[in-house]
N, C-alpha and C positions, 0 to 999 in steps of 0.2 A: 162027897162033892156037893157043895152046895150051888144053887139054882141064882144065878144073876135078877134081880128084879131090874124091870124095866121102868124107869120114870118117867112118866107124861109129863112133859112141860104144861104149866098151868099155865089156863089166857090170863092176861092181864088187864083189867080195867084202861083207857085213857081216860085224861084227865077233862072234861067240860070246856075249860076254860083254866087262864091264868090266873086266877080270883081264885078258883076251885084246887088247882095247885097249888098255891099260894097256901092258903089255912089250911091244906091237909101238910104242907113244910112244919108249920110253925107246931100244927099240937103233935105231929110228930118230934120235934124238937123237944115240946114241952113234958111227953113219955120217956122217952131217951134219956131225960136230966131230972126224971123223977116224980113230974109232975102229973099225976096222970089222972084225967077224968074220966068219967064214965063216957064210955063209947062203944057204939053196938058194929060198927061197920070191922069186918075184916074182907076188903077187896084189896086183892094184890094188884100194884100197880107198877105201870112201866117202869120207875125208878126210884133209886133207893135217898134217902136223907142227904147222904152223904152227896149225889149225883145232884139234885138241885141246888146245893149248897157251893159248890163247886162253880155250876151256871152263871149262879149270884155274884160267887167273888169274881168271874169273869167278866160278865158282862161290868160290872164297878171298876175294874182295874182295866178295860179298854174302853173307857169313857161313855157307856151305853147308857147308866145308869149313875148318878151322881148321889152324895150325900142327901139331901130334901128327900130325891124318890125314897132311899132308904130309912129315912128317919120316919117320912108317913108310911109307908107301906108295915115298920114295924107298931108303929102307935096303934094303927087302925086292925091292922094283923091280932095284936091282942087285946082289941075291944071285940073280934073274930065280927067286923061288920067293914064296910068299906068306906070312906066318906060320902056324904051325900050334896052333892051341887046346890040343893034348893037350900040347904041351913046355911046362913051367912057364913058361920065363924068354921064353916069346913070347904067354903066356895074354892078356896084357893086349893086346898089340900085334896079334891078331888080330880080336878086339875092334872094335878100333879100325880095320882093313884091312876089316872086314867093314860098318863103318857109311860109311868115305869111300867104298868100290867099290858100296855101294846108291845113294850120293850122284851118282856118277859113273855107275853105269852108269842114273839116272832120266832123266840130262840128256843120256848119248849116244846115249839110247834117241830123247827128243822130236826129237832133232838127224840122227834116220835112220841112225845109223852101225851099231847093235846090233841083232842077231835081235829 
């Protein structure tokens, strides 16, 4: 007869912030489809690729988040820095990073993933 082992549920990291969610989406995305860089961190977090991904398509499909947020949020996503207000030619575009990541971080707040 063998003996049952017991699994301890592992804690799970939350996320800082939506910013901080946000880039751990994207180079998770960018492992998943091959592309993978060197990276030291293995913290489990509240949820998985697929569960942020999901988020996304819904907040976009009940109008929370529109085409622009998504177009900066992936341009700036993979320059892995955010826009910055003070440089002219990103004035607008941060703007707009800073209305989708309140968007994003209200819904991965209700959803438990965010401090």
């Amino acid at each position: 007869m063998t003996q049952q082992k017991s699994i301890a549920p592992v804690a799970s990291e939350k996320f800082q912030s939506a910013e901080q969610l946000w880039f751990w989406f994207l180079y998770s995305k960018s492992v998943r489809n091959g592309f993978s860089r060197i990276h030291c961190a293995s913290t489990r977090r509240p949820c998985e690729v697929l569960d942020v991904e999901t988020l996304i398509t819904k907040l976009y499909l009940s109008g929370r988040i529109n085409d622009e947020q998504l177009n900066v949020l992936k341009k700036f996503g993979d320059k892995r820095r955010a826009p910055h207000q003070y440089i002219w030619s990103e004035n607008r575009a941060a703007a707009v990073w800073d209305s989708a990541m309140k968007t994003l971080g209200d819904a991965a707040f209700k959803c438990g993933w965010i401090e």
